[in-house]
C-alpha positions in Angstrom: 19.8 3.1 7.3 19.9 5.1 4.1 23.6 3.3 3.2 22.0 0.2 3.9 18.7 1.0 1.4 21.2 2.3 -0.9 23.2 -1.3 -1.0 20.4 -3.4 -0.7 18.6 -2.0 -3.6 22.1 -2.2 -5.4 22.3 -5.8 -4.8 18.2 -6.4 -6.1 20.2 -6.9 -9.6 21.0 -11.1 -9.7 24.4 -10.3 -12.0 25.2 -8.0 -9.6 24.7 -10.4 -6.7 26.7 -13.4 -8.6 29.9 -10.8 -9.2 30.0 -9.9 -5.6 29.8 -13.3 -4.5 32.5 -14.5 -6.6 34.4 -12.2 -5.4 33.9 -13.4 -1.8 34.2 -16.7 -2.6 38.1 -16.1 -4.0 38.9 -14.9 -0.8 41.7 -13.6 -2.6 42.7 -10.8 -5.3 41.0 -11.1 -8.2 41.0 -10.4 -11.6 38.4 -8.6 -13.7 38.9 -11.1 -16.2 39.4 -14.2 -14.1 35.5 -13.2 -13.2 35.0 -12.6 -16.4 35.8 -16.5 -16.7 33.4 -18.0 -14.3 30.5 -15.6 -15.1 28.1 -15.8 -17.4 28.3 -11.8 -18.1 30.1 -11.6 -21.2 30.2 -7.9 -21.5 33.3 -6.6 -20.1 32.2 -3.2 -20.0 29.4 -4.2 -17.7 31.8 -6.1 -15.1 33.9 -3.1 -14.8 30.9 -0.5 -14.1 29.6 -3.4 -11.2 33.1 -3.3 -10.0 33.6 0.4 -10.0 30.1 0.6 -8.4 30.8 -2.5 -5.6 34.4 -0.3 -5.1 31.8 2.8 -4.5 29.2 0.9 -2.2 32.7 -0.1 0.3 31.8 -4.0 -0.4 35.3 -4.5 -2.6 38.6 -3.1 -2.3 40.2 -2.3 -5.2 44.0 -2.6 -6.0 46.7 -1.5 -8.5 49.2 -4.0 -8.8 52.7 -3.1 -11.2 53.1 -6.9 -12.7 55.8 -7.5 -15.2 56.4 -3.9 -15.8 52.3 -3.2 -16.7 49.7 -2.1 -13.9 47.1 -4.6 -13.4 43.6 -3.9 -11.0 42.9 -6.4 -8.3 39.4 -6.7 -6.2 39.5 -8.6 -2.7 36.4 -8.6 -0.6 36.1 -5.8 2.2 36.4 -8.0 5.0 35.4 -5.3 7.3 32.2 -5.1 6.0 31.6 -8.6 5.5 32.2 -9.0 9.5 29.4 -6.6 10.1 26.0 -7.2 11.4 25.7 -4.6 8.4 26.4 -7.2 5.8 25.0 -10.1 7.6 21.2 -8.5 7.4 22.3 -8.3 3.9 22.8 -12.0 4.0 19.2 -12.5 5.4 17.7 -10.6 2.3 19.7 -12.3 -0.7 20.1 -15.8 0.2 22.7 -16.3 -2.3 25.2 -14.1 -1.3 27.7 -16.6 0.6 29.9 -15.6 3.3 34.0 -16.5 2.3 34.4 -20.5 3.0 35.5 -21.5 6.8 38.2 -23.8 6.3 38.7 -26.6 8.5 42.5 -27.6 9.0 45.0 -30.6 10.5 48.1 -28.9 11.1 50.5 -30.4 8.5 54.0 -29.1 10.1 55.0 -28.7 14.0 57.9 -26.3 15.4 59.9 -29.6 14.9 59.7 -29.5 10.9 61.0 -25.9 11.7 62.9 -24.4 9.0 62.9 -27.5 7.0 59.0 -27.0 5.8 60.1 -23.8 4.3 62.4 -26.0 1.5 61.2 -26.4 -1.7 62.8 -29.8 -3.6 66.6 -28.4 -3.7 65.8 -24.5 -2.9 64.6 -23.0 0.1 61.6 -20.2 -0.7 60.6 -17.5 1.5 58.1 -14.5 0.9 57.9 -12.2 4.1 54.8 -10.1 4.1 54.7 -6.7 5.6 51.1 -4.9 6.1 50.7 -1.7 4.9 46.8 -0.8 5.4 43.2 -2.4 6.3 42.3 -0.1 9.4 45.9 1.2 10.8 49.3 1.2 9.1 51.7 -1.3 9.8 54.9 1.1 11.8 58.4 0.2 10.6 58.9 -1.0 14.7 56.7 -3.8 13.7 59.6 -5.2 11.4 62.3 -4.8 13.8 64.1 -7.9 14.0 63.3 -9.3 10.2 66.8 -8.7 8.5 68.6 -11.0 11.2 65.8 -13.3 10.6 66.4 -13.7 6.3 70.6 -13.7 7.8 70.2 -16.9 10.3 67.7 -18.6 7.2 70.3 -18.1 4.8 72.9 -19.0 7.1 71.0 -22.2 8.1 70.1 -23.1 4.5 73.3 -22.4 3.3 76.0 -23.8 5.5 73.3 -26.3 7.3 71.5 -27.5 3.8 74.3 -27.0 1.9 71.8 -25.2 -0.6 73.6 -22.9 -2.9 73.2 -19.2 -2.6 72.0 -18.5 -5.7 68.8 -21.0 -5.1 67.7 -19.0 -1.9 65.1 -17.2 -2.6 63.9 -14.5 0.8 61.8 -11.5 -1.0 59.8 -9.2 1.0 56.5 -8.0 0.0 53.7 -5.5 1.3 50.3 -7.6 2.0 48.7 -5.7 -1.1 51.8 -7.5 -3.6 51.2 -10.8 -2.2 48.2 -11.9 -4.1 50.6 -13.7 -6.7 52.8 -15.3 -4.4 50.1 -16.9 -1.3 50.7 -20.2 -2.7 53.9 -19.7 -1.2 55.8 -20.0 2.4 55.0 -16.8 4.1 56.3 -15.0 7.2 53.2 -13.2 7.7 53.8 -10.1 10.2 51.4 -8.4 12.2 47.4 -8.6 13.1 44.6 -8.4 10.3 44.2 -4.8 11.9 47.7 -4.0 9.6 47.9 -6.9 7.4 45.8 -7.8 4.8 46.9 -11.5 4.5 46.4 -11.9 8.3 42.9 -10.6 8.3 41.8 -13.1 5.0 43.9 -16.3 7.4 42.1 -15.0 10.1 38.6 -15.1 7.8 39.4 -18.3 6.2 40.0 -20.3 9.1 37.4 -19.2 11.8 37.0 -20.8 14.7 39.0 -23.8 13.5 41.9 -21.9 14.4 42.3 -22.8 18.3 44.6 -19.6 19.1 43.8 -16.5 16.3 42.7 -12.9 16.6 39.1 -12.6 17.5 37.8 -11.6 14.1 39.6 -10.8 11.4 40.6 -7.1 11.9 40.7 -7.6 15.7 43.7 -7.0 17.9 42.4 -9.3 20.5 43.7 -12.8 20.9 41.9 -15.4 22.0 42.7 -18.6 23.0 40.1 -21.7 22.7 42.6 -23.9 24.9 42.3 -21.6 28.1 39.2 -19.7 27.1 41.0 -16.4 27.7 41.0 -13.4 26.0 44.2 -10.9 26.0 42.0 -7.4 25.0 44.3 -5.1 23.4 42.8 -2.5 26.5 44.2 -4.4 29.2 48.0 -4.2 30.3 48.7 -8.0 29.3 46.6 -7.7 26.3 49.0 -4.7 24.9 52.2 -6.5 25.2 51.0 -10.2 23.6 51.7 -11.5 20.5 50.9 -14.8 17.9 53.8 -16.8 16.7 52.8 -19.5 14.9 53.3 -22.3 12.0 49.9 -22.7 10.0 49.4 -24.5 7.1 49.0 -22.2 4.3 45.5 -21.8 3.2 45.7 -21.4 -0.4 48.3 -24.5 -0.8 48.3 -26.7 2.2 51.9 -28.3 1.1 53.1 -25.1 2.4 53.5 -22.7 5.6 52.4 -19.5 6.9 54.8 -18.5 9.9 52.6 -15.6 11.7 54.3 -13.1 13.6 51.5 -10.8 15.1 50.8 -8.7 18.2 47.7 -6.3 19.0 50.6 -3.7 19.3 54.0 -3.4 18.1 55.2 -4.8 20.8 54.0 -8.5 21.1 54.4 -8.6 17.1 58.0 -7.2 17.8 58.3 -10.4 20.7 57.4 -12.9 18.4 59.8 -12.1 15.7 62.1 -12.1 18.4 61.3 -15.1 19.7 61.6 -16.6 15.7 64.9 -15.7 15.4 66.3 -16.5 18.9 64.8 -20.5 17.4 66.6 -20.2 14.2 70.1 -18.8 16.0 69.4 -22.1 18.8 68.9 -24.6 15.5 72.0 -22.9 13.5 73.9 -23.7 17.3 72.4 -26.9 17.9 71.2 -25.7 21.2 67.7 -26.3 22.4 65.0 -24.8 20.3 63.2 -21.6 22.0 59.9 -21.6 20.4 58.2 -25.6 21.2 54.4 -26.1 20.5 51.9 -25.8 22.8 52.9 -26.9 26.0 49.0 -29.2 26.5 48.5 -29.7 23.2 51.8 -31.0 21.6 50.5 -31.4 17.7 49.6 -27.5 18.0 52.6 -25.4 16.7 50.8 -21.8 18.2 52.2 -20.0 21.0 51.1 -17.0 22.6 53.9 -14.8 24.3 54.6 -11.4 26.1 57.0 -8.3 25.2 59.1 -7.7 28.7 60.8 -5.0 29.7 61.3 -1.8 32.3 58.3 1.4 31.7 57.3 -0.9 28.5 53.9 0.0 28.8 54.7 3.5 29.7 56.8 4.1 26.6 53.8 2.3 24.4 51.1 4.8 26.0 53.2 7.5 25.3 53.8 6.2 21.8 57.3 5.9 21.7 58.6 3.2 20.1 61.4 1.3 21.5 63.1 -2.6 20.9 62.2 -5.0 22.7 64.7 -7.8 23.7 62.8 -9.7 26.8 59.9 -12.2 26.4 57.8 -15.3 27.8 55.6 -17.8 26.7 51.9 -17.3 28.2 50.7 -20.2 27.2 
């Protein structure tokens, strides 16, 4: 009670209010001076101590980008405080504090526009995006699978395209770099519990998204279609994963590819479903990953790791590869 008095009368200051809002409303990284730009505080000095102070309070995250050879600072809501009954009595006392925007979506590309979405004019563009905070660390196991996935793109963009090496551009990132690049195609990997990225697509879209993660840091999928949910404490929930083909929220002519799991292991089964499709397109075999078997238009799958003592090793905490999965629905 005495954090939330301490926020609360924080926030009794409109400017103060209006800096913290605009940061929501970004739903991004954001600049001290791009707010400086849509508010009217002109004093930088006075921005910076809010922002220090919003940093202090837990309501922003802030971030030190190297751009260009400089280090630049970065502010993104704390979207695990903004998913608290914390922050939404907060809500109830300043009315114009505004939660970040629900986007509604139409899915622009299907498993069938798969790799070809990820072309750009002439040049075929990929960032992948690895998480490396929000509540647990990202583990290396999470990424297993990812360097035979940028070999079959090139491969299919390359000798299938016919696009020259030199304009295929595969970079990998950590979720906290990729503010500069979301307008981008993205192979997102792992849940909003590891993944920064994940959690905002997870925030942005809501409910509008008919398989996700329950809230944005959860490791619980749910599934609208089947009303089910796979809880990361059950023995089905550990071993399922997302892999989907979403239209990418910040520029909606391209692709997020999301590769997520509550555990390593159905992230791990997703990528490995990915590039068992990409190795079946390069082969002109059958594709493995289809969309969803009732709903045709919806290019989201949800899928199981497989394997002998799998769960055995994962309660133990031992990593190991996974090689078998199946589509749950």
């Amino acid at each position: 009670m005495t954090e939330y008095k301490e926020i609360s009368s924080y926030l009794s200051d409109t400017a103060r209010r209006m800096v913290l809002s605009q940061i929501i409303s970004f739903s991004r990284s954001v600049s001290a001076t791009e707010l400086l730009n849509r508010l009217p505080i002109t004093n930088r000095s006075t921005i910076y101590n809010i922002l220090d102070r919003l940093t202090e309070l837990k309501l922003i995250k802030k971030q030190e980008v190297k751009l260009g050879g400089s280090n630049r600072v970065f502010y993104s809501p704390n979207h695990e405080l903004l998913s608290s009954d914390f922050f939404r009595n907060l809500l109830l006392e300043y009315e114009d504090i505004d939660w970040p925007p629900k986007l509604s979506f139409d899915f622009s590309y299907t498993w069938n526009d798969f790799p070809d979405c990820l072309m750009v004019g002439n040049n075929f563009r990929l960032k992948i995006v690895y998480g490396s905070w929000m509540t647990d660390a990202a583990s290396t196991i999470d990424a297993l699978y990812t360097p035979e996935i940028t070999q079959m793109l090139t491969y299919w963009a390359n000798k299938i395209k016919k696009v020259p090496i030199d304009d295929i551009e595969i970079e990998s990132l950590l979720d906290y770099q990729a503010g500069q690049v979301k307008n981008e195609n993205m192979l997102v990997i792992g849940s909003g519990a590891v993944n920064k990225i994940t959690s905002e697509i997870m925030n942005l879209y809501g409910d509008s998204l008919p398989i996700r993660f329950l809230t944005p840091l959860s490791k619980n999928i749910y599934s609208s279609f089947t009303n089910e949910t796979y809880s990361e404490h059950s023995d089905l929930g550990l071993l399922t994963g997302i892999v989907g083909l979403l239209p990418n929220p910040w520029d909606a002519t391209k692709v997020i590819i999301l590769c997520a799991g509550s555990k390593y292991a159905g992230t791990q089964a997703s990528l490995k479903s990915l590039l068992d499709d990409i190795k079946s397109i390069n082969n002109f075999k059958s594709r493995i990953i289809t969309n969803h078997p009732r709903f045709p238009d919806i290019p989201v799958r949800i899928l199981k790791a497989e394997g002998d003592e799998l769960l055995q090793s994962m309660v133990r905490q031992k990593g190991i590869k996974i090689k078998n999965y199946s589509f749950i629905e």
